[in-house]
C-alpha positions, 0 to 999 in steps of 0.5 A: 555207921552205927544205930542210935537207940531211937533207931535211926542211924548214926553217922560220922562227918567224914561219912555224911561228907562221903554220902554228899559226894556219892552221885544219886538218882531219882525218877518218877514217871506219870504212868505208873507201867512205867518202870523209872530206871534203876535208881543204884549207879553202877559200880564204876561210876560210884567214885565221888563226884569231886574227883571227876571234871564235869565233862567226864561226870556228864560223859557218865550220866548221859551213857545211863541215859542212852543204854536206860532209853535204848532199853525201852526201844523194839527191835526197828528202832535205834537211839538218836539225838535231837537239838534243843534250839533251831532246826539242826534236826537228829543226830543218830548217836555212833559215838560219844565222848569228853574232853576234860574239863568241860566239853562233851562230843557226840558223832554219828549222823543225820538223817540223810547220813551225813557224818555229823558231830556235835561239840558242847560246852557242859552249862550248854547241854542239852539233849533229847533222845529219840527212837529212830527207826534203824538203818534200813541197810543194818539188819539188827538196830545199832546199840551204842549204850552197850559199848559206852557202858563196856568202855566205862567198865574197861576203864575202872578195872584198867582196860582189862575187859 
Protein backbone atom coordinates (compact mmCIF):
# COMPACT_ATOMS: atom_id res chain seq x y z
CA UNK A 1 0.00 0.00 0.00
CA UNK A 2 1.20 3.35 -1.08
CA UNK A 3 0.10 7.01 0.15
CA UNK A 4 -1.37 9.37 -2.14
CA UNK A 5 -0.25 13.07 -2.19
CA UNK A 6 -3.47 14.16 -0.37
CA UNK A 7 -2.51 11.72 2.18
CA UNK A 8 -4.63 8.97 2.15
CA UNK A 9 -3.65 5.64 1.31
CA UNK A 10 -3.50 4.05 -1.91
CA UNK A 11 -4.21 0.58 -2.43
CA UNK A 12 -4.28 -2.12 -5.31
CA UNK A 13 -7.44 -4.24 -5.95
CA UNK A 14 -5.99 -7.36 -5.03
CA UNK A 15 -5.20 -5.51 -1.73
CA UNK A 16 -8.83 -4.05 -1.22
CA UNK A 17 -10.25 -7.61 -2.45
CA UNK A 18 -7.73 -9.07 0.75
CA UNK A 19 -8.93 -6.20 3.44
CA UNK A 20 -12.68 -7.46 2.10
CA UNK A 21 -12.02 -10.88 2.93
CA UNK A 22 -10.07 -10.24 6.25
CA UNK A 23 -12.77 -10.88 9.47
CA UNK A 24 -13.15 -7.52 11.40
CA UNK A 25 -14.79 -6.65 14.77
CA UNK A 26 -16.61 -3.90 16.15
CA UNK A 27 -18.48 -3.25 19.73
CA UNK A 28 -19.89 -0.33 21.33
CA UNK A 29 -21.38 -0.67 24.57
CA UNK A 30 -23.86 1.89 26.34
CA UNK A 31 -21.68 2.07 29.63
CA UNK A 32 -18.76 3.67 28.92
CA UNK A 33 -16.69 1.45 32.12
CA UNK A 34 -17.39 -1.09 29.81
CA UNK A 35 -14.27 -1.98 27.92
CA UNK A 36 -15.62 -3.61 24.20
CA UNK A 37 -13.57 -6.36 23.60
CA UNK A 38 -10.41 -6.07 21.63
CA UNK A 39 -11.43 -5.31 18.15
CA UNK A 40 -7.86 -7.12 16.60
CA UNK A 41 -8.62 -11.13 15.43
CA UNK A 42 -6.06 -13.04 16.82
CA UNK A 43 -3.47 -14.37 14.61
CA UNK A 44 -5.06 -17.84 13.85
CA UNK A 45 -8.27 -16.92 12.82
CA UNK A 46 -6.85 -13.72 10.38
CA UNK A 47 -7.05 -16.45 7.37
CA UNK A 48 -9.79 -14.98 4.69
CA UNK A 49 -13.08 -15.96 5.38
CA UNK A 50 -13.52 -17.48 1.92
CA UNK A 51 -11.29 -20.32 2.81
CA UNK A 52 -13.25 -21.41 5.79
CA UNK A 53 -16.87 -23.25 5.60
CA UNK A 54 -19.44 -21.60 7.87
CA UNK A 55 -19.50 -23.92 10.61
CA UNK A 56 -15.89 -23.49 11.13
CA UNK A 57 -15.88 -19.20 10.81
CA UNK A 58 -18.88 -19.42 13.27
CA UNK A 59 -17.00 -22.17 15.46
CA UNK A 60 -14.20 -19.37 15.72
CA UNK A 61 -16.01 -16.43 16.57
CA UNK A 62 -18.16 -17.84 19.21
CA UNK A 63 -14.38 -19.20 20.98
CA UNK A 64 -13.70 -14.95 20.98
CA UNK A 65 -17.26 -14.61 22.48
CA UNK A 66 -16.90 -17.19 25.19
CA UNK A 67 -13.18 -16.55 26.39
CA UNK A 68 -14.32 -12.41 25.85
CA UNK A 69 -17.56 -13.06 28.60
CA UNK A 70 -15.52 -15.36 30.75
CA UNK A 71 -13.18 -12.74 31.25
CA UNK A 72 -15.55 -10.64 32.66
CA UNK A 73 -16.79 -13.13 35.39
CA UNK A 74 -15.31 -13.50 39.30
CA UNK A 75 -13.99 -16.20 40.37
CA UNK A 76 -17.72 -18.15 41.50
CA UNK A 77 -19.18 -17.96 38.45
CA UNK A 78 -18.64 -20.03 35.16
CA UNK A 79 -19.90 -19.25 31.25
CA UNK A 80 -23.14 -21.20 30.31
CA UNK A 81 -25.49 -21.10 27.34
CA UNK A 82 -29.21 -20.12 27.12
CA UNK A 83 -31.74 -21.28 24.54
CA UNK A 84 -33.39 -18.63 22.17
CA UNK A 85 -36.97 -20.10 22.06
CA UNK A 86 -39.13 -22.25 24.55
CA UNK A 87 -37.90 -23.47 27.97
CA UNK A 88 -35.13 -25.80 27.24
CA UNK A 89 -33.12 -23.78 30.19
CA UNK A 90 -29.10 -23.40 30.42
CA UNK A 91 -26.65 -25.58 28.80
CA UNK A 92 -23.42 -25.03 31.04
CA UNK A 93 -20.62 -24.96 28.27
CA UNK A 94 -18.00 -28.16 28.52
CA UNK A 95 -17.12 -28.33 24.93
CA UNK A 96 -17.60 -27.28 21.71
CA UNK A 97 -17.26 -28.14 18.32
CA UNK A 98 -18.44 -28.03 13.99
CA UNK A 99 -18.94 -29.87 11.53
CA UNK A 100 -18.26 -28.91 8.24
CA UNK A 101 -20.15 -27.27 6.33
CA UNK A 102 -22.55 -26.06 8.55
CA UNK A 103 -23.45 -27.46 11.87
CA UNK A 104 -21.93 -26.38 15.15
CA UNK A 105 -22.21 -28.41 18.56
CA UNK A 106 -22.15 -27.60 21.90
CA UNK A 107 -21.77 -30.39 25.08
CA UNK A 108 -22.05 -29.80 28.63
CA UNK A 109 -24.82 -29.80 31.14
CA UNK A 110 -27.97 -28.58 32.46
CA UNK A 111 -28.79 -27.43 35.60
CA UNK A 112 -29.58 -30.38 37.30
CA UNK A 113 -26.28 -32.10 35.46
CA UNK A 114 -27.56 -33.74 32.90
CA UNK A 115 -25.27 -34.62 30.05
CA UNK A 116 -26.54 -32.27 27.60
CA UNK A 117 -25.51 -31.41 23.79
CA UNK A 118 -26.94 -29.11 21.54
CA UNK A 119 -26.58 -29.54 17.66
CA UNK A 120 -27.17 -26.45 15.31
CA UNK A 121 -27.81 -25.41 11.92
CA UNK A 122 -25.51 -22.26 11.35
CA UNK A 123 -28.79 -19.87 9.84
CA UNK A 124 -30.40 -21.23 13.23
CA UNK A 125 -27.68 -19.92 15.62
CA UNK A 126 -28.37 -18.31 18.36
CA UNK A 127 -26.83 -17.90 21.86
CA UNK A 128 -26.69 -16.26 24.79
CA UNK A 129 -23.91 -16.51 27.43
CA UNK A 130 -24.50 -16.31 31.10
CA UNK A 131 -22.73 -16.37 34.47
CA UNK A 132 -23.47 -19.64 36.34
CA UNK A 133 -22.42 -19.82 39.63
CA UNK A 134 -19.79 -22.71 39.29
CA UNK A 135 -20.12 -26.35 40.40
CA UNK A 136 -20.41 -26.44 43.86
CA UNK A 137 -18.12 -29.56 43.96
CA UNK A 138 -15.20 -27.79 41.66
CA UNK A 139 -13.12 -25.73 43.79
CA UNK A 140 -11.94 -23.19 41.02
CA UNK A 141 -14.53 -22.21 38.05
CA UNK A 142 -14.26 -24.19 34.86
CA UNK A 143 -12.69 -21.96 31.82
CA UNK A 144 -13.64 -23.52 28.54
CA UNK A 145 -12.51 -20.17 26.25
CA UNK A 146 -9.14 -20.81 27.33
CA UNK A 147 -8.97 -24.45 26.08
CA UNK A 148 -10.99 -23.63 22.95
CA UNK A 149 -8.65 -20.68 22.06
CA UNK A 150 -5.36 -23.27 22.81
CA UNK A 151 -6.70 -25.83 20.21
CA UNK A 152 -7.28 -22.72 17.81
CA UNK A 153 -3.57 -21.76 18.36
CA UNK A 154 -2.99 -26.01 18.22
CA UNK A 155 -4.22 -26.17 14.81
CA UNK A 156 -2.64 -22.97 13.07
CA UNK A 157 0.89 -24.05 13.88
CA UNK A 158 0.12 -27.87 13.02
CA UNK A 159 -0.67 -29.36 16.78
CA UNK A 160 2.70 -28.34 17.88
CA UNK A 161 1.34 -26.27 21.08
Amino acid sequence: MTRGQDGHDIRTTAEAGEDAAMPRRREVHADPDTAPAPCEVPEELQEPIDGKSPAQWAYERLILYIQDFEDQLDAQHEVAMGFAGGDLGVLRIEGMGFFDPDIVTFFGSDENGTRTQLIQHVSQLNVMLRALPRAPDSPEPTRIGFRLARGLSARSDGGKS
